[in-house]
C-alpha positions as CSV (number, residue, x, y, z in Angstrom):
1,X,0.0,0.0,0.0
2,X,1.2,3.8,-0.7
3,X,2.6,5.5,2.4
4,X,0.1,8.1,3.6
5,X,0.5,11.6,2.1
6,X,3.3,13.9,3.3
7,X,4.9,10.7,4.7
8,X,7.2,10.1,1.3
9,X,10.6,8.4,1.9
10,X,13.1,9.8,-0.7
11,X,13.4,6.5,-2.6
12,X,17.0,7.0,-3.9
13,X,19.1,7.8,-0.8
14,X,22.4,9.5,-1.3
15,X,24.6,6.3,-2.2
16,X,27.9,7.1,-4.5
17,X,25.5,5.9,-7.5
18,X,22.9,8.7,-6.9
19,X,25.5,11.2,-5.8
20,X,27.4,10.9,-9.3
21,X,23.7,11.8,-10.9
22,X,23.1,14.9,-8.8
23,X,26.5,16.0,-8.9
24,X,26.2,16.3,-12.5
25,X,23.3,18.4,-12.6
26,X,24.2,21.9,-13.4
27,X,21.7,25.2,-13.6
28,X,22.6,24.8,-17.6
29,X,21.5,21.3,-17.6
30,X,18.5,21.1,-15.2
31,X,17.0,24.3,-15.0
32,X,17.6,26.6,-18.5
33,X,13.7,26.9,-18.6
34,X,14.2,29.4,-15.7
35,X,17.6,31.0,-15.9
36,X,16.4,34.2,-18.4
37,X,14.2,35.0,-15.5
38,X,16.8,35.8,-13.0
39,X,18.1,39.2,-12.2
40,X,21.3,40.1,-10.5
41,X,18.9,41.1,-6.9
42,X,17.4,38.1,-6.6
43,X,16.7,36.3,-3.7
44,X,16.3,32.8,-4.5
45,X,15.2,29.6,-2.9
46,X,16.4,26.4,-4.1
47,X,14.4,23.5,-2.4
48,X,15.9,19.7,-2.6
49,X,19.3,21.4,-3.4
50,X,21.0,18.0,-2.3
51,X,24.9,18.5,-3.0
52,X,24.5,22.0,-4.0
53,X,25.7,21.9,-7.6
54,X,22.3,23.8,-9.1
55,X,22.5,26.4,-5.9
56,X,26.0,27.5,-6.7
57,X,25.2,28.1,-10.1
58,X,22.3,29.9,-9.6
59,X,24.1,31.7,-6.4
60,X,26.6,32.4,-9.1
61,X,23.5,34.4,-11.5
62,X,22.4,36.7,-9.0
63,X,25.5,37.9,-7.2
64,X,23.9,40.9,-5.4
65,X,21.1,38.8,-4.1
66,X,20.8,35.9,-2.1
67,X,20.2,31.5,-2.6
68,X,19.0,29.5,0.1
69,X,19.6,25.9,-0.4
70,X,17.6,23.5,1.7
71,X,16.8,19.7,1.9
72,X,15.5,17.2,4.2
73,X,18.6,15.3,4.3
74,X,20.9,17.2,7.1
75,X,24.0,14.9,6.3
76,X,23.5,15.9,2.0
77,X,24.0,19.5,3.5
78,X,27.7,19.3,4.5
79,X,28.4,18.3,0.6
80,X,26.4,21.7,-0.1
81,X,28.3,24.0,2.1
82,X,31.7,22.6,0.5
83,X,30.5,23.0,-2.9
84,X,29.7,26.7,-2.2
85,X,33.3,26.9,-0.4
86,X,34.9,25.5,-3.0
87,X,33.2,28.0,-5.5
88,X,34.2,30.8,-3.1
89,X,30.5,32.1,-2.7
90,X,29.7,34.1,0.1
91,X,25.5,34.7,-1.1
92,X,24.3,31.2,-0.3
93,X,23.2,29.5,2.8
94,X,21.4,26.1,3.7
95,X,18.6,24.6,6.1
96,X,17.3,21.5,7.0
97,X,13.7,22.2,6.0
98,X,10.6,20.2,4.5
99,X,8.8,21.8,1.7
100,X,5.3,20.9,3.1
101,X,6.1,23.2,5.7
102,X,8.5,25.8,5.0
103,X,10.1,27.6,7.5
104,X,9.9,30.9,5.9
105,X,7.4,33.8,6.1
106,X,5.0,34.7,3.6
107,X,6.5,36.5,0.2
108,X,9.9,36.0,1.1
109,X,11.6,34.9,-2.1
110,X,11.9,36.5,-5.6
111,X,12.1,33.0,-7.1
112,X,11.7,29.4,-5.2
113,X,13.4,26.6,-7.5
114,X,12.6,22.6,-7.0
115,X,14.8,20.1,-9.5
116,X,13.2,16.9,-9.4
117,X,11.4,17.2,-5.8
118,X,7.7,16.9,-6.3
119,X,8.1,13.4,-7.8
120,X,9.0,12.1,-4.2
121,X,6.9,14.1,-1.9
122,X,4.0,12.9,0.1
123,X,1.6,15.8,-1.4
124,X,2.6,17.9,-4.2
125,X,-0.1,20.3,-4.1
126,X,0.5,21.5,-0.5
127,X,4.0,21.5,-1.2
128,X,3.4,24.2,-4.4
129,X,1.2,26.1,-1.8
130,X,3.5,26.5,0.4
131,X,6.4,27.3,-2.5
132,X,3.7,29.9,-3.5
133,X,3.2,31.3,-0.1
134,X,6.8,32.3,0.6
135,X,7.0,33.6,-2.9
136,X,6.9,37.6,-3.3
137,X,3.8,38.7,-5.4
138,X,5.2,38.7,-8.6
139,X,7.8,36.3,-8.2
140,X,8.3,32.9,-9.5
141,X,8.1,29.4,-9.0
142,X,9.9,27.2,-11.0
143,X,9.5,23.1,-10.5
144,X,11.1,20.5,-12.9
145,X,10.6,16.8,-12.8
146,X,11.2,13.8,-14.6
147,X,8.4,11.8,-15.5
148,X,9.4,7.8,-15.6
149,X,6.5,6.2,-18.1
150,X,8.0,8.6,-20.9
151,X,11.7,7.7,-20.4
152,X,12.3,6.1,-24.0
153,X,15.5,3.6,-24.7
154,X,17.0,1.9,-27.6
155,X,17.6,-0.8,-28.2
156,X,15.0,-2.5,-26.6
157,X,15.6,-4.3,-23.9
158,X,13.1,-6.5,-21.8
159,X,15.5,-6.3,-18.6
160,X,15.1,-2.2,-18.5
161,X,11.6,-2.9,-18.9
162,X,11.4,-4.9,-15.8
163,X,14.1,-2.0,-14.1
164,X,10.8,0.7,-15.1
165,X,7.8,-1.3,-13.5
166,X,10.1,-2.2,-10.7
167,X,10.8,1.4,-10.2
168,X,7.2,2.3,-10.7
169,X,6.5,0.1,-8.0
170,X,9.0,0.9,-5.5
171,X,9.0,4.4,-5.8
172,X,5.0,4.7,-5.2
173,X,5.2,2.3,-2.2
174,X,7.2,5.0,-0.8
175,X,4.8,7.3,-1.3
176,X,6.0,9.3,-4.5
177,X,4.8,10.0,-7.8
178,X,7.9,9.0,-10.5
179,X,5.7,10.6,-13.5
180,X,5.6,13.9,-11.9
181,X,6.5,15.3,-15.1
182,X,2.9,15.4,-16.7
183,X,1.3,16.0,-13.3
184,X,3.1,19.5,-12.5
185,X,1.0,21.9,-14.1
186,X,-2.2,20.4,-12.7
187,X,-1.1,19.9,-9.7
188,X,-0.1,24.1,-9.9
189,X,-3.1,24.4,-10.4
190,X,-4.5,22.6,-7.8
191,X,-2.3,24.7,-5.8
192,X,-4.2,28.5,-7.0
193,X,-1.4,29.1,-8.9
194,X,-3.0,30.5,-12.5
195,X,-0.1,32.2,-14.5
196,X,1.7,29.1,-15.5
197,X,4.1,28.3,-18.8
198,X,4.5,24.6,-18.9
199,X,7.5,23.0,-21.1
200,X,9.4,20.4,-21.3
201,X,13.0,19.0,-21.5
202,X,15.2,16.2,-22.0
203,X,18.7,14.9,-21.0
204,X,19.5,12.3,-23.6
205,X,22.8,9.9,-23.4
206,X,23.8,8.5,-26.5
207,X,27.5,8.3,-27.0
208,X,29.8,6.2,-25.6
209,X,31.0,7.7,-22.5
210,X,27.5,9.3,-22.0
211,X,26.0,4.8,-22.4
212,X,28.9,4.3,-20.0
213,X,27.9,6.9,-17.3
214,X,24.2,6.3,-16.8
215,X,24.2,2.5,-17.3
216,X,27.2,2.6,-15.0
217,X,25.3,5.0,-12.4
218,X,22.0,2.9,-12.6
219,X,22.9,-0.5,-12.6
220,X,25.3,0.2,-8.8
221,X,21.9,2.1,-8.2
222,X,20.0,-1.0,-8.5
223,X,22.1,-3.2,-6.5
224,X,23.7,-1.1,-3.8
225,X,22.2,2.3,-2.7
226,X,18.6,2.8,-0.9
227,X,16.3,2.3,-3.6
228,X,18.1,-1.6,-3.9
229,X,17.5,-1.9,-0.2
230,X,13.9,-0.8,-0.3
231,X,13.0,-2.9,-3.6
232,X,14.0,-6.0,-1.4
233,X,12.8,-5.5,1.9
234,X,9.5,-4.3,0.1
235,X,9.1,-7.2,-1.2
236,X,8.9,-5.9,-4.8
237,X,11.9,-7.7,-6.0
238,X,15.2,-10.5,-5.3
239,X,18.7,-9.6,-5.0
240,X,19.1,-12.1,-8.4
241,X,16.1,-10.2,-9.8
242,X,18.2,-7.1,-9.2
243,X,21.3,-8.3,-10.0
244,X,19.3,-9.3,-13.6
245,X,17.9,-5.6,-14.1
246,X,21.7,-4.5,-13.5
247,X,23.2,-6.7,-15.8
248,X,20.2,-5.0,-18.7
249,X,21.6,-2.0,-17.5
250,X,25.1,-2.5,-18.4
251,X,24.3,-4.3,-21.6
252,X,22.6,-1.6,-22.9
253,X,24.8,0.6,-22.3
254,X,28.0,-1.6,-24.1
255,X,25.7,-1.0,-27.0
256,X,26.9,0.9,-30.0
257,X,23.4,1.7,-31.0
258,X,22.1,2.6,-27.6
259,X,20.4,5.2,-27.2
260,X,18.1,6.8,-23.7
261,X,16.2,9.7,-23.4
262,X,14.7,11.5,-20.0
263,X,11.3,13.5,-20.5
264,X,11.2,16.0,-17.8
265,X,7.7,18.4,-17.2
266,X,8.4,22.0,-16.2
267,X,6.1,24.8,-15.3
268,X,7.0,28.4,-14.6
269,X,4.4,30.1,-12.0
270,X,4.5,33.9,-11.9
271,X,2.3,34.5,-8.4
272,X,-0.3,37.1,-8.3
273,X,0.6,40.3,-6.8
């Protein structure tokens, strides 16, 4: 059975496997729907910031103003802080906050940012109202997810089609949504926000080093970080069933003609003011 709402546990964990995903993700690559919206002054809040690489960057776009990275994860936040050190940015700080309940007052922010966040929360819509309250009149709020029933692969491959129902049915044990992507602008909605430009995105890996990186990253996913862990003990799959989807995983990607493609949703929320 689902978790009850606003009970979501982050399916992925923050293994070396996931960590080499999210420390890959840059402002350019994960958020470009957003970035010709920011202004030097901006004070920004950047929710699920895990190891910080998107807040830098966009800590980095508005140096007279002001990014707040925060995530649930207290122990992700020590990677955050050292990749803004390491940057030499003195305009961004963290929290330990949850974005059903954020510890902010009301139209605080110029901009509140969430890169693949919604997807694992307990309930979306009160999330957005509350990324909508702390947003100035006027300001924005940008969300991006992925949405997992449009991921698209070549060749095919019945062994990454058992990896997508098994992480259909993991994922939503825990309580998430892992196609967010199509749900974002209703669930906006949902949430009173009204101006809203929905688009959408894709990372797509195709060469070599590209099929060697996120097979690589996915197949130690599925046998060694949280999600593997939560797979078995949920009952939803073996350690040889998982050791099977890992093994599709790093066939595919030994393939000249492979080819994989990630869908993500975005919508851009201007609040009323």
């Amino acid at each position: 059975m689902p978790k009850p709402r606003e009970t979501a546990v982050y399916t992925h964990g923050h293994h070396e496997s996931v960590l080499r995903s999210h420390t890959w993700r840059t402002a350019a690559n994960s958020a470009a729907y957003l970035l010709d919206s920011l202004k030097p002054h901006m004070r920004v809040l950047d929710i699920g910031c895990g190891p910080g690489t998107i807040t830098a960057d966009l800590a980095a776009l508005v140096p007279d103003g002001r990014v707040t990275g925060v995530d649930r994860a207290p122990d992700i936040l020590d990677r955050a802080r050292a990749t803004a050190a390491e940057r030499g940015l003195d305009n961004v700080d963290f929290a330990v906050v949850d974005v059903h309940a954020l510890d902010y007052p009301d139209d605080t922010f110029c901009v509140v940012h969430a890169h693949q966040v919604l997807q694992h929360v307990g309930d979306p819509v009160r999330a957005l109202s509350e990324m909508r309250r702390v947003t100035r009149p006027g300001g924005l709020i940008a969300v991006r997810d992925s949405d997992y029933a449009a991921m698209t692969w070549y060749p095919a491959s019945p062994g990454m089609d058992d990896w997508l129902d098994l992480y259909h049915r993991v994922a939503r044990a825990n309580g998430g949504e892992p196609d967010a992507g199509r749900r974002l602008k209703s669930w906006a909605l949902r949430a009173g926000l009204t101006d809203i430009t929905a688009t959408s995105a894709t990372w797509t890996f195709a060469t070599a080093e590209e099929r060697a990186w996120w097979s690589g990253l996915w197949a130690d996913r599925t046998l060694a970080s949280a999600y593997a862990d939560r797979a078995v003990e949920g009952g939803h799959a073996t350690v040889e069933r998982l050791r099977e989807v890992a093994a599709a995983w790093r066939e595919w990607g030994g393939r000249e003609d492979g080819w994989f493609s990630v869908l993500h949703g975005e919508i851009l929320c201007r609040k009323e003011g």
